[in-house]
C-alpha positions as CSV (number, residue, x, y, z in Angstrom):
1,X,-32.3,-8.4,4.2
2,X,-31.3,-11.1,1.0
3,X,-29.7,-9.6,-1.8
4,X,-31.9,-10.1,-5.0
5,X,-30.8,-12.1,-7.5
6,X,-30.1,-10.0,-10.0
7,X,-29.6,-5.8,-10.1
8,X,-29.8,-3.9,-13.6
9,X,-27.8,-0.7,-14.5
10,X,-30.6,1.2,-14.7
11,X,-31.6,4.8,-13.0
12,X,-32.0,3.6,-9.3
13,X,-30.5,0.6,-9.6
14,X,-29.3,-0.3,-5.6
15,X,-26.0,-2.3,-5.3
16,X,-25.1,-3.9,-2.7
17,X,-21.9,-2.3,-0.6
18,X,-20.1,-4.7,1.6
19,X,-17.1,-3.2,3.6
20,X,-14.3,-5.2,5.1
21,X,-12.2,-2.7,6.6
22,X,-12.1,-4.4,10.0
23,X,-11.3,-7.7,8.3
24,X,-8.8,-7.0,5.1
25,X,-8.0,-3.5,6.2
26,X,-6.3,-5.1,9.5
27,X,-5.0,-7.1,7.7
28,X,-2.4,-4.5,5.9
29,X,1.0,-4.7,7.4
30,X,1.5,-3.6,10.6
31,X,-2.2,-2.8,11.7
32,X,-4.2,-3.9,14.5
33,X,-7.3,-2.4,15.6
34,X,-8.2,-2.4,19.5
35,X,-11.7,-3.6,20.3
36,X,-12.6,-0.2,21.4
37,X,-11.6,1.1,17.7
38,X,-13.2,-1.8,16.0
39,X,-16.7,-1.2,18.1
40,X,-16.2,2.8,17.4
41,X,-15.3,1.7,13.0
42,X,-18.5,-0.3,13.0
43,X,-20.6,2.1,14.2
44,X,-19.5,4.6,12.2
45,X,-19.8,2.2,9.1
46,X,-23.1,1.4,10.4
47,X,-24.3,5.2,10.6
48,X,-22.5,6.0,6.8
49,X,-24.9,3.6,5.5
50,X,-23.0,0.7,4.4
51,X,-24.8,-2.3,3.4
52,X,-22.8,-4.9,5.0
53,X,-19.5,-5.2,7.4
54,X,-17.7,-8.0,7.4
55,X,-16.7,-7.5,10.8
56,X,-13.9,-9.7,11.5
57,X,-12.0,-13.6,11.3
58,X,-13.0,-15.4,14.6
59,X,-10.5,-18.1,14.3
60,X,-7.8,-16.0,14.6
61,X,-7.8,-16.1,18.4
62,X,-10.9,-15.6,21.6
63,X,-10.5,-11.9,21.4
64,X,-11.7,-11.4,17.9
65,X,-14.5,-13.6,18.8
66,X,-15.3,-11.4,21.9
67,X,-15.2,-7.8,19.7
68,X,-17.1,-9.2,17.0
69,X,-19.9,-10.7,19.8
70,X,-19.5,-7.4,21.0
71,X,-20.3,-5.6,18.0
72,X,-23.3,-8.1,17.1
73,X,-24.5,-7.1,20.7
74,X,-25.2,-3.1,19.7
75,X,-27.6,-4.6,17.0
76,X,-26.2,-2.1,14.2
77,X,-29.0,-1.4,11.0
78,X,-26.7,-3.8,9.0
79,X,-25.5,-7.1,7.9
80,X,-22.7,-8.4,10.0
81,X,-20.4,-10.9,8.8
82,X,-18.0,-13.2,9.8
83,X,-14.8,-14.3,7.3
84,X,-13.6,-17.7,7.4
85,X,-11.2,-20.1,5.5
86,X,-13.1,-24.0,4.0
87,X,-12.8,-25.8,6.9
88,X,-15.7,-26.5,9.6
89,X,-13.6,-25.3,12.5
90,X,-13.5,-21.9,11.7
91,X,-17.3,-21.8,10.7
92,X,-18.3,-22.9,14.1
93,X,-15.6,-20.1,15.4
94,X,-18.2,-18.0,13.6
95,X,-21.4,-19.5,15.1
96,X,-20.1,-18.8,18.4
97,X,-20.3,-14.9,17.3
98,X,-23.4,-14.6,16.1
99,X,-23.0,-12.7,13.0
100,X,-26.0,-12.9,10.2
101,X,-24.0,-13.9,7.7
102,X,-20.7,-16.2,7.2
103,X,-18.0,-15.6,4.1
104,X,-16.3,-18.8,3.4
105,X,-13.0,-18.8,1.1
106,X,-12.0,-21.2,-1.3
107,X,-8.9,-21.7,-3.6
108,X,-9.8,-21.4,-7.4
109,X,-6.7,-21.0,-9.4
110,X,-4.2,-23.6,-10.0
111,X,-1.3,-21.8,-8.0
112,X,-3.6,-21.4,-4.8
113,X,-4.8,-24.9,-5.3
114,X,-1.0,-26.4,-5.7
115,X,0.0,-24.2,-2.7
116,X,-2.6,-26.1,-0.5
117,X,-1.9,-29.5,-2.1
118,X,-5.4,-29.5,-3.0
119,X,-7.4,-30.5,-6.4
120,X,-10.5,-29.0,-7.3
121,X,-12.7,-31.9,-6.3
122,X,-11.6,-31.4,-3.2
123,X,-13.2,-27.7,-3.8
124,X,-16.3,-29.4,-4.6
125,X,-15.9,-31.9,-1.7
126,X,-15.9,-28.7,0.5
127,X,-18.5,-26.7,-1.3
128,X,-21.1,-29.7,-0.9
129,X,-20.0,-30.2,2.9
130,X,-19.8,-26.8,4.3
131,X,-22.3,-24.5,2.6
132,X,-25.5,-27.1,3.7
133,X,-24.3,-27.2,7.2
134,X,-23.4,-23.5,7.6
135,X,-26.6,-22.5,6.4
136,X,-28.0,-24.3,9.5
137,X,-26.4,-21.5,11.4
138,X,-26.4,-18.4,9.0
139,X,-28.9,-16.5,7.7
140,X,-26.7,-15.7,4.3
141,X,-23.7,-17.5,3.4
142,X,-21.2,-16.1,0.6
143,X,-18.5,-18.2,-0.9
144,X,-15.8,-16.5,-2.1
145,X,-13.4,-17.8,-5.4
146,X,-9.7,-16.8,-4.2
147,X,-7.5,-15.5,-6.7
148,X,-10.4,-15.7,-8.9
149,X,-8.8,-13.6,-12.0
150,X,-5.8,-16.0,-12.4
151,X,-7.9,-18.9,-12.2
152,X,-9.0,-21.1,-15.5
153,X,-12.2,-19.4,-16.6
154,X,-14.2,-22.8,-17.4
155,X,-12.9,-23.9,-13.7
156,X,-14.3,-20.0,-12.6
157,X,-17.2,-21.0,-13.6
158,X,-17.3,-24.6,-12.7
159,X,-16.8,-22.9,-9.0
160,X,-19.8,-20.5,-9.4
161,X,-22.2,-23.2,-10.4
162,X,-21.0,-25.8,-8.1
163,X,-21.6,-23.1,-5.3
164,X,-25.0,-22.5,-6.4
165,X,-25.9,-25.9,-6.3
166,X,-24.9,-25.9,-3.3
167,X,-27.0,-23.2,-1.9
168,X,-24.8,-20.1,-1.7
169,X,-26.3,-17.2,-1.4
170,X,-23.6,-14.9,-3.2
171,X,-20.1,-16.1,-5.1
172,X,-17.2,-13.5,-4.2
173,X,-15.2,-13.1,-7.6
174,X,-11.7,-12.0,-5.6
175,X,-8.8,-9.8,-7.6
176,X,-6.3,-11.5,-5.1
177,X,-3.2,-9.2,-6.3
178,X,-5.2,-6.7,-8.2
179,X,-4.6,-7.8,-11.8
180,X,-8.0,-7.2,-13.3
181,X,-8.7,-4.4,-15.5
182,X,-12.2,-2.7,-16.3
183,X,-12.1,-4.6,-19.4
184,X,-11.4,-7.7,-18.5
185,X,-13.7,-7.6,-15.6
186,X,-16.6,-6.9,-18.1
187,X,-15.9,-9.9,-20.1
188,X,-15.0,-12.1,-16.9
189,X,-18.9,-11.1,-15.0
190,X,-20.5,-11.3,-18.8
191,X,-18.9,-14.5,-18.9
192,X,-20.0,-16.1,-15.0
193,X,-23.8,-14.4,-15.8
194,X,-24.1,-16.3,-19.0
195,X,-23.6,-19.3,-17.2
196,X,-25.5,-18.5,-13.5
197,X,-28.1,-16.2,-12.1
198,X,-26.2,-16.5,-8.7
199,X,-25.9,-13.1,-6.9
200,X,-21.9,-12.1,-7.8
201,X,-20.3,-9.6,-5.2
202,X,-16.4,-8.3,-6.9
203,X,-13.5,-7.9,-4.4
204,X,-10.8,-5.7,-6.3
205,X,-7.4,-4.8,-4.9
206,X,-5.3,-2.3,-5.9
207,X,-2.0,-3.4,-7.1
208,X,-2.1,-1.5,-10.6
209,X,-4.0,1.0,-9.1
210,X,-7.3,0.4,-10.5
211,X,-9.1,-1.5,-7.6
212,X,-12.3,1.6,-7.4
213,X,-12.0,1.8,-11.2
214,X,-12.4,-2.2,-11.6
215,X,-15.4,-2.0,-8.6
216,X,-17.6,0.6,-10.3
217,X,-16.8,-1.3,-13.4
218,X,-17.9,-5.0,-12.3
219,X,-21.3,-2.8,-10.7
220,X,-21.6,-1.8,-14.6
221,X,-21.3,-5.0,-15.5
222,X,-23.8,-6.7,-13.6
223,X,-22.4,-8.1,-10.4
224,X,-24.6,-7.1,-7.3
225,X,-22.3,-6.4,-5.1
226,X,-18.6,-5.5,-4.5
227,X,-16.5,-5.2,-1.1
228,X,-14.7,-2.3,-0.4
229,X,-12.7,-0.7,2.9
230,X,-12.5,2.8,4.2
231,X,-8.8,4.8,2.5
232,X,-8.8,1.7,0.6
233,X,-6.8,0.4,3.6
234,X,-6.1,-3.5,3.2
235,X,-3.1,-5.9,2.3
236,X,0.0,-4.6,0.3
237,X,-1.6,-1.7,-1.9
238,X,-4.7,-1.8,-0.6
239,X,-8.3,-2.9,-1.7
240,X,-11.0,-0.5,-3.6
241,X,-11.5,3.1,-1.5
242,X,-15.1,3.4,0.0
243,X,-15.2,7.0,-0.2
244,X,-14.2,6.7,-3.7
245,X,-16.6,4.2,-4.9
246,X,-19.6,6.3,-2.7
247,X,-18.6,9.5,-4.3
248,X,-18.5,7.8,-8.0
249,X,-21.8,5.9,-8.0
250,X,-23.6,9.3,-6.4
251,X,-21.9,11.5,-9.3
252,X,-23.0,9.0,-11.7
253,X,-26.5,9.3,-11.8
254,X,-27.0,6.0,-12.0
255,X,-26.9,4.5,-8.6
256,X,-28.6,4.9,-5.5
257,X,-27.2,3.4,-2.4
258,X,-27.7,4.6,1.6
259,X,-24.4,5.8,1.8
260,X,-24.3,9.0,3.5
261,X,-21.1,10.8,1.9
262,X,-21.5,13.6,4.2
263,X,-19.9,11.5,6.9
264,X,-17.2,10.1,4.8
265,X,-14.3,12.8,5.9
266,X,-14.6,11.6,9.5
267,X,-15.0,8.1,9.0
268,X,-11.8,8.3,6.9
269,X,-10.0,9.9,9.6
270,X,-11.2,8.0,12.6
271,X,-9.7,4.6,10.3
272,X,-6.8,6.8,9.9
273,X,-6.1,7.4,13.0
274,X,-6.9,3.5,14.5
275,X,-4.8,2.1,11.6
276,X,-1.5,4.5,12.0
277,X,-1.9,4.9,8.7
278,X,-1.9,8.6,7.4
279,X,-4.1,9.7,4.5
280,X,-1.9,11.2,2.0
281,X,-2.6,14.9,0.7
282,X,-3.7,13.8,-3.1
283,X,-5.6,10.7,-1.8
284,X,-8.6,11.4,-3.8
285,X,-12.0,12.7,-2.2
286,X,-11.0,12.9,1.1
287,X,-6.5,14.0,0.8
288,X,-5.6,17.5,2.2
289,X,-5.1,18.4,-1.5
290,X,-8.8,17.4,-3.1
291,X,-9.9,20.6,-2.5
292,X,-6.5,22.8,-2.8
293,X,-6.3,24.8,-6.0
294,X,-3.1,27.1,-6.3
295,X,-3.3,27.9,-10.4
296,X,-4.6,31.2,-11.0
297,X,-6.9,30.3,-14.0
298,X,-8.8,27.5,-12.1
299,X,-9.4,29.9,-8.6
300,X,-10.1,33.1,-10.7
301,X,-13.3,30.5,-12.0
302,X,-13.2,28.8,-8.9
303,X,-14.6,32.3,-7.3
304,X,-17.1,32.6,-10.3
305,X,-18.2,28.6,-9.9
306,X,-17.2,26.2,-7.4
307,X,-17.6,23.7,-9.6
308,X,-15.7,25.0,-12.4
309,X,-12.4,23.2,-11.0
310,X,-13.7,20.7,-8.9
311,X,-16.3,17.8,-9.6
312,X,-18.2,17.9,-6.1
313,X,-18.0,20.3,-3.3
314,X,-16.5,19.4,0.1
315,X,-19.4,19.6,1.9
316,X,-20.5,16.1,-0.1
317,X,-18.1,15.0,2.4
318,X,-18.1,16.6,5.7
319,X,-15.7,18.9,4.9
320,X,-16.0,22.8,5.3
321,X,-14.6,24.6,2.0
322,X,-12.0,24.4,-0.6
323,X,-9.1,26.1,0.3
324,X,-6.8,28.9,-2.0
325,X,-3.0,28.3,-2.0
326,X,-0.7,31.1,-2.6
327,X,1.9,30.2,-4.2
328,X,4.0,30.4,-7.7
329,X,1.1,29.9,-10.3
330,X,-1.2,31.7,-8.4
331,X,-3.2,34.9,-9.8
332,X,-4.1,38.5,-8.9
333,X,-7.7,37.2,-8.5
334,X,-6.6,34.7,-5.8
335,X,-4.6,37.9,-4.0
336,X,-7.3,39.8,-4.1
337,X,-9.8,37.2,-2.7
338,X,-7.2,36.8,0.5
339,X,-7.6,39.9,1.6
340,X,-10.4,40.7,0.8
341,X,-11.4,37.8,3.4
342,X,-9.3,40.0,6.0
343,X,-11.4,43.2,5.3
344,X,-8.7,44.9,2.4
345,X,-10.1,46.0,-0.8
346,X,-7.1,45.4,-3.0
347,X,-7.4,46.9,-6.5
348,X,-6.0,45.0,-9.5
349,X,-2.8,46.7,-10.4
350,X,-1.8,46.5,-6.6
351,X,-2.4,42.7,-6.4
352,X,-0.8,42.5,-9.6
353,X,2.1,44.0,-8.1
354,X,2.1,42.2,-4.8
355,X,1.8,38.5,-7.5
356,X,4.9,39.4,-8.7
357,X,6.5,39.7,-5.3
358,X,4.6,36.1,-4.6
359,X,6.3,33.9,-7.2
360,X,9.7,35.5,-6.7
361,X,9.3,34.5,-3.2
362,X,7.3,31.0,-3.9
363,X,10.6,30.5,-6.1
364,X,13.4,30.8,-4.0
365,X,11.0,29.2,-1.0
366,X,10.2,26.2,-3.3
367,X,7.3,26.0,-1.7
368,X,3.4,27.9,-1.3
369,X,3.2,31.1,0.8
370,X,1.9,30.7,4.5
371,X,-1.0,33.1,5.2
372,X,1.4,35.2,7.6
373,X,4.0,35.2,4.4
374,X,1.9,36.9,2.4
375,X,0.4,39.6,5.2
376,X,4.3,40.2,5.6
377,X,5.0,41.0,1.9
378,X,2.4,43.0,2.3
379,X,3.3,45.0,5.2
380,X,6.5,45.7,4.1
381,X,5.2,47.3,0.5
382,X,3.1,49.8,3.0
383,X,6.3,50.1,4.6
384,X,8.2,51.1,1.3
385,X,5.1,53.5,-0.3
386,X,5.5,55.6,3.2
């Protein structure tokens, strides 16, 4: 399955999701993925509904070409891809896997380019050798523009349309060390479009902490396709969060993809576990804390709308329920709704009584209540009224 050409903002509008957790998101520091994880990532990938997976860099050694055969052997519903760097070697690394589709990486910005001793004719050199012959052996090949946002614009888009040219089938616009920002990415895809109808993909890290933000943004924009990794796991702070950019395009309205979001919460966790890497409680849509609410005004509406305090239920994710803390800014509402789960009717002034008793407690603990805490308190005020 191509691509097409072009994709509108428009109600229904499909872009194209590409994930490369088993290619950037090893390659945070630190993480390795056994083949037994990699098979068991894919196939969850495959079953959320990504689009694409870029499964993996075969020249890095025969045992990455052996998973990634491996994984091209199950015949997953999706594009499989192999990464590789501009030199013919490493493509025919990647023949030997079999993947649909190759990704080749070029250097576009002066400082990549002076770091390789390299000009940008030799880019175009490269571009007019390697694209023709890999697409002997690939269904789809991508070419991807490193450090794309610090390169010369004009030389951006001297790289796009030399790559059409050549016959790409998709230009990856890379945020090598997560500069961009929404805005500039609107002006930087505006910009490329004007110039080429070649399919764009955007590959946002997350350095300044905008890497989903810039994503959804560059979909806006008109690219037709952006690269993401499950926790957002990838080098130094990470790449755009798949969860996050699943969950955003579904509340927008304006995107349909075959991302399954109900599966997200245990995809998340299996990567977790595989990477060593844990998921921290406020990581958004799938952290301990996405659906923890301690404040008393947002669980006494919490109990009136779920949706009051929260801008998609858990179960859009696999998970059960939101959870209650007890705790120093909690209500009499939130009281009584604890115990009344346990089978005690708890009238107002009592809870009310029994808050106060909370936050002095909450206070000098520094911390929320445990649920056995709170049964304690009260026990003992039974204890005292007899």
């Amino acid at each position: 399955m191509r691509i097409e050409s072009r994709t509108s903002t428009h109600s229904g509008s499909r872009p194209w999701i590409i994930d490369t957790t088993l290619r950037d998101g090893e390659q945070a520091p630190g993480v390795v993925f056994s083949s037994a994880e990699k098979i068991e990532i894919a196939c969850l990938l495959a079953g959320a509904g990504v689009n694409e997976l870029e499964v993996g860099y075969p020249a890095i050694s025969g045992e990455e070409r052996s998973t990634i055969r491996d994984i091209v052997a199950l015949k997953l519903p999706v594009r499989l891809t192999s990464w590789a760097r501009a030199k013919w070697q490493d493509i025919e690394d990647a023949c030997i896997c079999g993947t649909e589709a190759i990704h080749i990486s070029f250097p576009v910005s002066a400082l990549y380019l002076e770091l390789m001793e390299r000009d940008y004719s030799w880019v175009q050199e490269q571009l007019q050798e390697l694209i023709p012959r890999a697409k002997k052996y690939f269904d789809v090949v991508s070419v991807g523009a490193q450090d794309a946002t610090r390169a010369e614009p004009e030389l951006l888009k001297r790289f796009v349309l030399d790559a059409e040219a050549c016959g790409a089938d998709r230009v990856r616009i890379a945020d090598t060390v997560g500069i961009a920002t929404p805005s500039s990415v609107i002006k930087l895809v505006s910009f490329l479009q004007s110039a080429s109808h070649t399919a764009l993909e955007f590959h946002a890290h997350n350095d300044l902490g905008m890497a989903t933000a810039n994503a959804y943004t560059a979909l806006e924009a008109g690219c037709q396709a952006v690269s993401v990794s499950v926790t957002g796991l990838g080098e130094r702070a990470g790449n755009a969060a798949l969860e996050e950019l699943a969950i955003a395009l579904k509340l927008s309205g304006k995107y349909k993809t075959g991302i399954d979001t109900r599966k997200l919460s245990h995809l998340c966790t299996a990567v977790s576990k595989a990477s060593g890497r844990a998921i921290e409680d406020q990581k958004p849509v799938v952290g301990k804390s996405a659906f923890q609410h301690e404040s008393g005004i947002h669980c006494s509406a919490l109990l009136k709308h779920p949706l009051s305090y929260q801008p998609f239920l858990p179960d859009e994710i696999g998970r059960d329920k939101y959870e209650m803390i007890i705790g120093k800014h909690s209500g009499s509402a939130s009281i009584q709704y604890f115990f009344s789960e346990r089978g005690i009717v708890m009238p107002r002034d009592e809870a009310n009584h029994l808050l106060a008793l909370v936050r002095t407690t909450a206070t000098e603990k520094k911390r929320a209540l445990k649920p056995e805490e709170l049964v304690g308190i009260y026990n003992d005020q039974l204890l005292v009224k007899q």
